[in-house]
SERO-4910 file (N, C-alpha, C, O; in steps of 0.05 Angstrom, whole numbers):
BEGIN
 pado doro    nc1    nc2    nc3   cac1   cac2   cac3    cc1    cc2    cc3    oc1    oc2    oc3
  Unk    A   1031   -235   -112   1014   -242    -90    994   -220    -83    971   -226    -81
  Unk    A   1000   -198    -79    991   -170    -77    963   -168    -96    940   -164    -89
  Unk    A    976   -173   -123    953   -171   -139    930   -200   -145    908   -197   -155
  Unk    A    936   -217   -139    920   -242   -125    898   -234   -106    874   -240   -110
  Unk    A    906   -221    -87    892   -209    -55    879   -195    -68    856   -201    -63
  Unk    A    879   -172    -92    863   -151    -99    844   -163   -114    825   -148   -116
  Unk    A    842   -181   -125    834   -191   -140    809   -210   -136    788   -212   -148
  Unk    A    819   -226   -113    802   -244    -91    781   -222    -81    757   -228    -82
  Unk    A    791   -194    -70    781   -175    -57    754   -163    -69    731   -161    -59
  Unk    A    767   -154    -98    750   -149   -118    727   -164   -115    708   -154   -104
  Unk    A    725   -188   -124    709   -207   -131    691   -210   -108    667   -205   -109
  Unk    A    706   -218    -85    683   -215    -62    671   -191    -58    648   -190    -49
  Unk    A    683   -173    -63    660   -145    -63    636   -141    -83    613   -134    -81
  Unk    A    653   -147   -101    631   -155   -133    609   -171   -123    586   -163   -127
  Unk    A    613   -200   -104    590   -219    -85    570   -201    -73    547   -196    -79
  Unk    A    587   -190    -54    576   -175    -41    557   -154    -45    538   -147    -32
  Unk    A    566   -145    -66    549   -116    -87    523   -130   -100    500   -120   -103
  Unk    A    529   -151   -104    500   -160   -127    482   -184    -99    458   -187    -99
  Unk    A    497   -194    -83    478   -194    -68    459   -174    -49    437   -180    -40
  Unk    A    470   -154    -47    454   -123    -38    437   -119    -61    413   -115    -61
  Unk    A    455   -119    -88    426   -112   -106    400   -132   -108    376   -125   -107
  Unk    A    407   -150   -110    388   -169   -100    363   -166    -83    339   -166    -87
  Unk    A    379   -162    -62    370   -160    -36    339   -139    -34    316   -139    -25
  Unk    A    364   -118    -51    343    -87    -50    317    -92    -72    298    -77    -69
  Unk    A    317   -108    -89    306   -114   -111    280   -123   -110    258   -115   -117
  Unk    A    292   -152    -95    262   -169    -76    250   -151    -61    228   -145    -69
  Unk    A    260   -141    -39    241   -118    -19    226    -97    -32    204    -88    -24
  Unk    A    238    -90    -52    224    -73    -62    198    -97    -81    175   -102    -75
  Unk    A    209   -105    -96    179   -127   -106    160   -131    -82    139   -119    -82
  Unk    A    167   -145    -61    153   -149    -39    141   -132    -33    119   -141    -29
  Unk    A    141   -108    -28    137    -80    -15    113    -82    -41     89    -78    -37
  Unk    A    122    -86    -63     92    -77    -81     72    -95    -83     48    -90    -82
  Unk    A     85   -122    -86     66   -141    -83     38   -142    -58     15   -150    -60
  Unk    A     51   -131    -38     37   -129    -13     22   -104    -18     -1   -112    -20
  Unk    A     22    -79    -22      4    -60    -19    -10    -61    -39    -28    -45    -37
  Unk    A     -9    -80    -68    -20    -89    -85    -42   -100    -79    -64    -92    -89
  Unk    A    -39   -129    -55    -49   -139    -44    -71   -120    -24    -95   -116    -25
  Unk    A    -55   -112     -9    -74    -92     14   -102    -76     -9   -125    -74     -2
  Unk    A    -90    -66    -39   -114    -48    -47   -128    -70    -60   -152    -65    -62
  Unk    A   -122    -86    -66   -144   -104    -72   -163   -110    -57   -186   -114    -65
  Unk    A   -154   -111    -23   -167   -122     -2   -190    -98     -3   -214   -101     -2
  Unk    A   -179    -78     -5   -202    -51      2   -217    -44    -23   -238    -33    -22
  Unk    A   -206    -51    -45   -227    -52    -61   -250    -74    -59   -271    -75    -72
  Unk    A   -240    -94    -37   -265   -110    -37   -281   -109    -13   -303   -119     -8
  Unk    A   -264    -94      3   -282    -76     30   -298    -46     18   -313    -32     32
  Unk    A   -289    -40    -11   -313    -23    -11   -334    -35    -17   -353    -35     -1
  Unk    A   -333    -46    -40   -354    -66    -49   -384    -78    -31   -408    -79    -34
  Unk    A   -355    -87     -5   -370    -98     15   -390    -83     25   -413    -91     29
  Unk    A   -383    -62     27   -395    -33     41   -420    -25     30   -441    -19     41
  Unk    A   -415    -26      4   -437    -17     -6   -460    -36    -12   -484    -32     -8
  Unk    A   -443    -64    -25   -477    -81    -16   -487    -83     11   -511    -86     11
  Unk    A   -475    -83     37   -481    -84     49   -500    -61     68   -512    -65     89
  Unk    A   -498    -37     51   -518    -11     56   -546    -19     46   -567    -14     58
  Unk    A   -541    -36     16   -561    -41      4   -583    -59     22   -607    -54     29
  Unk    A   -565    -80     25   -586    -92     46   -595    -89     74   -612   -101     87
  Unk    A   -576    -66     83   -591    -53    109   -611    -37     94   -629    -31    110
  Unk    A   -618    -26     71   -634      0     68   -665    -19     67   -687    -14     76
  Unk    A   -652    -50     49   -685    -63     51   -696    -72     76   -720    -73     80
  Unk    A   -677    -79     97   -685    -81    111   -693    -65    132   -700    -75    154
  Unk    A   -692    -36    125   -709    -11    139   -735     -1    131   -751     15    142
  Unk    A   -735    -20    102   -761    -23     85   -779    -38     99   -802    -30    102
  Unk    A   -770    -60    109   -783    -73    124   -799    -67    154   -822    -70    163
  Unk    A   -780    -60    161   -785    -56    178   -808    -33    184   -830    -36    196
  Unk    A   -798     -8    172   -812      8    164   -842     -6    154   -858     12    157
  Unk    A   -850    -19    148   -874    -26    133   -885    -48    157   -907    -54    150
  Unk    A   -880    -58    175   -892    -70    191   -898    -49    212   -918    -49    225
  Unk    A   -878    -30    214   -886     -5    229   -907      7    227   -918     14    248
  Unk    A   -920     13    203   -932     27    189   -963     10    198   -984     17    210
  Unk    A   -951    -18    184   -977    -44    188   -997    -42    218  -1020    -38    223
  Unk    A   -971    -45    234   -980    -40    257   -989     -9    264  -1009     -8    280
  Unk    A   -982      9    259   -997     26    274  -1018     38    257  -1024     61    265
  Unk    A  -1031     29    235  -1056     34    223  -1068     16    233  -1092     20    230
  Unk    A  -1062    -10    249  -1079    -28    262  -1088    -19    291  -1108    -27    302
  Unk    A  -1073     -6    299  -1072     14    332  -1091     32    322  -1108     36    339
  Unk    A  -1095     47    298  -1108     64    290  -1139     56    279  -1154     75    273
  Unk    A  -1147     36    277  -1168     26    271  -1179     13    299  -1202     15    307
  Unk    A  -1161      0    311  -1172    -14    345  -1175     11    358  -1181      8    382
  Unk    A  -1174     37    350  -1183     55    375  -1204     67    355  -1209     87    369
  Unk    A  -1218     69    337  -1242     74    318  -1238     93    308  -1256    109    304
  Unk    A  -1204    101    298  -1203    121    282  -1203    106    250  -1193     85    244
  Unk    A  -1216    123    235  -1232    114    215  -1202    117    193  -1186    135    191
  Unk    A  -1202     85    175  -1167     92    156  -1188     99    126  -1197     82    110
  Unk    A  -1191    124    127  -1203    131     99  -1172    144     76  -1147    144     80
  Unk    A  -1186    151     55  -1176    159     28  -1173    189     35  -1165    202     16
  Unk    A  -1176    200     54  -1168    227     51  -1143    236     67  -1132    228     88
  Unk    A  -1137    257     48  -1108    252     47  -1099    262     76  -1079    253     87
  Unk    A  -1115    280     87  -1112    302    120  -1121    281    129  -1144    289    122
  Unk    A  -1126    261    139  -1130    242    162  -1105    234    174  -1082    233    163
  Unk    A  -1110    229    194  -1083    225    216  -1081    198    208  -1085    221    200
  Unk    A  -1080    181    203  -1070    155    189  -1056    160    161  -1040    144    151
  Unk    A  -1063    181    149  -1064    183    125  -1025    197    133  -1003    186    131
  Unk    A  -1031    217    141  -1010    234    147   -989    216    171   -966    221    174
  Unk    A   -999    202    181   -970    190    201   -961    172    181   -937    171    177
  Unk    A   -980    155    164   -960    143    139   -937    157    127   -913    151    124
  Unk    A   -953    180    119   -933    203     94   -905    201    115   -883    193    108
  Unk    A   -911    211    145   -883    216    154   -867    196    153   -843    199    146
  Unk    A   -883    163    163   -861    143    160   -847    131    134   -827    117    131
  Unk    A   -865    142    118   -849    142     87   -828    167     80   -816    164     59
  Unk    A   -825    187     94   -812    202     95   -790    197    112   -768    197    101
  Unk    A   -792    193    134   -766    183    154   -755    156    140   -730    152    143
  Unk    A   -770    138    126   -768    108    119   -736    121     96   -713    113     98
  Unk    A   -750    143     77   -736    152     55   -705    163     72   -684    154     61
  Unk    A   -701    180     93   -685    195    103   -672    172    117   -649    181    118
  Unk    A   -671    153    126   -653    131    135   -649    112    112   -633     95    119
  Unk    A   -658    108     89   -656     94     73   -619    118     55   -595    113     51
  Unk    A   -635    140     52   -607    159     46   -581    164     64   -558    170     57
  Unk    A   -591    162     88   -565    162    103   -549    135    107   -525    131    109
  Unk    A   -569    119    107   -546     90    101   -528     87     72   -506     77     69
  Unk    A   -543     97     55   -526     94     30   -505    106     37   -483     96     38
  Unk    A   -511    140     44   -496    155     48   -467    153     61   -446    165     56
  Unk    A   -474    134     78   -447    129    100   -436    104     88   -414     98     97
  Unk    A   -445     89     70   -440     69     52   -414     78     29   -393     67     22
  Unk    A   -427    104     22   -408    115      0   -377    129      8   -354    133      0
  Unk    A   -396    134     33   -370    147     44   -346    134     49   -324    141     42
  Unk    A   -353    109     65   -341     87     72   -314     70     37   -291     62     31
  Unk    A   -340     75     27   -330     68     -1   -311     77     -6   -292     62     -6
  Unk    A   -307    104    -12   -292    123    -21   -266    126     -3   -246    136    -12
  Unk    A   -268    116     26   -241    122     42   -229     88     36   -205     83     41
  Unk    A   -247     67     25   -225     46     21   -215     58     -6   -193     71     -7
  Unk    A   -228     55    -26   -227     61    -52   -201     87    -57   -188     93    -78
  Unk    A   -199     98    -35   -168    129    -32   -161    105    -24   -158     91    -44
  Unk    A   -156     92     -3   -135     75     12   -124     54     -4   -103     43      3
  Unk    A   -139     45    -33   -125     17    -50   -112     38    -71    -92     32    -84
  Unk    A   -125     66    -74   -101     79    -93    -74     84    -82    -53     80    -94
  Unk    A    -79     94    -50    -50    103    -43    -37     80    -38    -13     82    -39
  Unk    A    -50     50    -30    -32     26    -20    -19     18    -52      0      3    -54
  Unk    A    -32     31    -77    -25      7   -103      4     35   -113     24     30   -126
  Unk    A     -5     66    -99     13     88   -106     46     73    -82     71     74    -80
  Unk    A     34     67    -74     65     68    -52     74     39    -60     98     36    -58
  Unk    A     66     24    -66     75     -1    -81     97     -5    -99    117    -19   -100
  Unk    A     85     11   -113     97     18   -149    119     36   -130    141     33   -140
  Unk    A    120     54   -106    142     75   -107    165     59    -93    188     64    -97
  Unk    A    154     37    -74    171     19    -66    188     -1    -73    207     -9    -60
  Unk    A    178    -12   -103    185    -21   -124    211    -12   -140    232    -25   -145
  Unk    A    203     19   -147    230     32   -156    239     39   -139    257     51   -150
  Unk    A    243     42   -119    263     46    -94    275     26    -93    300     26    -92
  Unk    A    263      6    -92    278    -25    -93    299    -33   -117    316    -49   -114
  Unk    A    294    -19   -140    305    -27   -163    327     -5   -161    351     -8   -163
  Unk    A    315     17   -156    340     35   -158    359     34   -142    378     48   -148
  Unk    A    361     18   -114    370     16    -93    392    -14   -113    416    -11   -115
  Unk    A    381    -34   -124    392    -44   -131    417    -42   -155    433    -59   -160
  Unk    A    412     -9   -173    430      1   -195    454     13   -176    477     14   -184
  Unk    A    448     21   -156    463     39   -138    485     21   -118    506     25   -108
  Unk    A    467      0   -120    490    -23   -114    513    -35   -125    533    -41   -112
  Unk    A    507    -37   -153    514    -51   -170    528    -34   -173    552    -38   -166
  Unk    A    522     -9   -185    538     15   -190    570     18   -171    591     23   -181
  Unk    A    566     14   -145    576     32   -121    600     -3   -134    622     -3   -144
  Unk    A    584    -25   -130    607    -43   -126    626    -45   -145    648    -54   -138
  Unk    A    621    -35   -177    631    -29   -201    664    -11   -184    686    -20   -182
  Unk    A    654     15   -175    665     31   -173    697     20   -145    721     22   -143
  Unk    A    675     10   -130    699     -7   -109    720    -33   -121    739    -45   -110
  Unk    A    710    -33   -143    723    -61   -150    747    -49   -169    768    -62   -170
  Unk    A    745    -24   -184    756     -4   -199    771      4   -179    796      4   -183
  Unk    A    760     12   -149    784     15   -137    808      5   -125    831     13   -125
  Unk    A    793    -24   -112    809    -44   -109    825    -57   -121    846    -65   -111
  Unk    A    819    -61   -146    829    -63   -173    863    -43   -174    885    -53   -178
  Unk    A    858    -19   -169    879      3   -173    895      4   -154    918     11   -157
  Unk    A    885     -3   -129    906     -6   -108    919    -23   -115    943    -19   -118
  Unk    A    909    -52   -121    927    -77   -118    945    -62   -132    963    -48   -124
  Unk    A    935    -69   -162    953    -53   -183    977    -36   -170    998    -50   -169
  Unk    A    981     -9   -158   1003      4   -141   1012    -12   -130   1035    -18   -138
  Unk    A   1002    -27   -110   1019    -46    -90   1040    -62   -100   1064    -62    -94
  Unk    A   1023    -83   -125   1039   -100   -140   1068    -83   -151   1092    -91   -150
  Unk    A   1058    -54   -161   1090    -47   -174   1099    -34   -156   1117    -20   -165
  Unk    A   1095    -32   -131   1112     -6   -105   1126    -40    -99   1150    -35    -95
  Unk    A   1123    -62    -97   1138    -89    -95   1152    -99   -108   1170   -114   -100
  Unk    A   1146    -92   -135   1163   -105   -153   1194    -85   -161   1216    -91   -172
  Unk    A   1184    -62   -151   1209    -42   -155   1230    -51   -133   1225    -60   -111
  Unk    A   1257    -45   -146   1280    -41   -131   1269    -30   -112   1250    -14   -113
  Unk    A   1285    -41    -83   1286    -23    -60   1302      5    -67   1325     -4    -71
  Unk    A   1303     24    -70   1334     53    -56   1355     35    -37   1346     16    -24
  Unk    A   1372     39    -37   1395     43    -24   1392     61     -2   1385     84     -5
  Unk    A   1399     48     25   1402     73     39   1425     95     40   1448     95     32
  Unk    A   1407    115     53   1412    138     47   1443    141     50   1457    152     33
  Unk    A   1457    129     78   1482    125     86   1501    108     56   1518    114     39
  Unk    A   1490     92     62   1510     77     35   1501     85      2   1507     71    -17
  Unk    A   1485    110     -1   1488    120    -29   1514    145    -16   1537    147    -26
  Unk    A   1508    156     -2   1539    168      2   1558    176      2   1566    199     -1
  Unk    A   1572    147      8   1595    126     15   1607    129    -19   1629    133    -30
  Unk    A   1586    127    -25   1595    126    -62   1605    154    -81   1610    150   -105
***
């Protein structure tokens, strides 16, 4: 009977062990699948980032050039003359707004790239901790499997003693070996 119970015991621990490995196995898949997921997301928030610099920069082109439109038209309604030389104040407030036009056209990229580069770190370290979550998960599940091996070996060895500390003769007590 003794060794029945160890046995039953065993086995439900053995359940028990490989459902933990299990357990640890999925979480860890999950765990990668998801930050998998997350760097994908930011690889497509850099992306985002960056066309979306692109088309703010044309549209500072634009803008810029109606700027421009307009105030060589301010510059002609007050009878300053829009000639070909290059030192004329029409001539030269252009140069600047093509110069400022250029210096916001670079700082949008600029903050574009940047932007880029902190998703683009963020889908390496979400796809790095994935994969580390993964083998944590797996190893969490050998360590299970392992540990329940070892309990079932033990359980196993107890029954085992029990069964023969039962099956042995009782001693005689001590009084009536004695007597003899």
């Amino acid at each position: 009977m003794p060794v029945t119970l160890a046995i039953i015991a065993g086995a439900a621990g053995q359940a028990a062990f490989g459902m933990q490995a299990y357990s640890s196995y999925q979480q860890g898949k999950f765990n990668r699948d998801m930050n998998r997921y997350q760097a994908s997301l930011n690889k497509q928030r850099a992306k985002i980032s960056t066309d979306s610099a692109e088309r703010e920069a044309a549209d500072a082109a634009i803008r810029r050039r109606q700027l421009v439109a307009t105030g060589l038209t301010a510059f002609a309604a007050n009878g300053i003359l829009l000639d070909a030389a290059p030192t004329s104040a029409p001539n030269i407030w252009e140069q600047d707004q093509a110069a400022e036009l250029a210096i916001e056209q670079y700082d949008i990229r600029r903050n574009a790239q940047l932007a880029a580069w902190g998703y683009n770190t963020q889908a390496v370290i979400d796809r790095s901790s994935g994969d580390m979550a993964y083998s944590a998960g797996r190893l969490g599940a050998a360590s299970a499997l392992i540990g329940g091996i070892g309990s079932s070996i033990q359980a196993g060895a107890a029954g085992y003693s029990l069964g023969n500390a039962l099956s042995q003769p009782a001693d005689p007590p001590p009084a009536a070996a004695a007597k003899k």
